[in-house]
Phi, psi and omega in degrees: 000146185256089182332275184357288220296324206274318185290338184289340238243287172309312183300296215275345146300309196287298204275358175288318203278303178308306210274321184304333189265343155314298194293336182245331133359270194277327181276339198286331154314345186263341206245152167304181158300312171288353158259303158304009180266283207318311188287341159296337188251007139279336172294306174335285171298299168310285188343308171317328203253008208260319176314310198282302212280325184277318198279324168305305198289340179275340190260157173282353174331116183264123179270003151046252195269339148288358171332313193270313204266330174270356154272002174271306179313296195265024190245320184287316169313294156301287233284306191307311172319282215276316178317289173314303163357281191288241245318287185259016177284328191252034218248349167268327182302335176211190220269307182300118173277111134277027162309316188339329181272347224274002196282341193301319168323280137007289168318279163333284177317316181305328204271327192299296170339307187264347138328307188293296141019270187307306161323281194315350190256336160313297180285350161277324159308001245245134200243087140345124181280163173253148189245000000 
């Protein structure tokens, strides 16, 4: 088991669950369709990878020489993603334009992808014992 893995894995549940529930709750009178849309699929997104961080951290799955580099990717990857998201799904609620960000989105996905990348060439490396 990966500490690390399992508590960023609880946090990015727990606050996936608060923020999911802010949105549809406290933002759906503020907001358009298309901006609650946009902000679910940021809930969304978190949720996946908060889920992907409890199943790494829980499994004998050996992450061997990507260990570091795929919990950097996805932890940087939400906050960027999802992050960006909430920021500009609520960018009519205040005085701060965050278009500014939105390249930031992109970005995020991208760091998720090669996360994802990385798994996989881990699990085509990934040598089993024979019994």
């Amino acid at each position: 088991m990966n500490k690390k893995f399992l508590i960023t894995g609880a946090i990015f549940g727990l606050l996936a669950v608060i923020i999911g529930a802010f949105g549809t709750h406290g933002l759906k009178p503020l907001l358009d369709e298309a901006a609650r849309e946009s902000f679910e699929t940021g809930v969304k997104y978190q949720t996946y990878h908060a889920l992907l961080f409890l199943i790494l951290g829980g499994s004998q799955i050996a992450l061997k020489h990507y260990k570091k580099a795929i919990y950097l990717l996805l932890l940087l990857g939400v906050i960027f993603f999802s992050g960006s998201i909430y920021l500009l799904a609520t960018n009519a609620l205040t005085s701060i334009d965050f278009k500014v960000i939105a390249l930031i989105t992109p970005l995020g996905g991208t760091l998720l992808i090669i996360a994802w990348i990385l798994l996989l060439v881990n699990f085509l490396k990934f040598q089993s014992k024979k019994q």
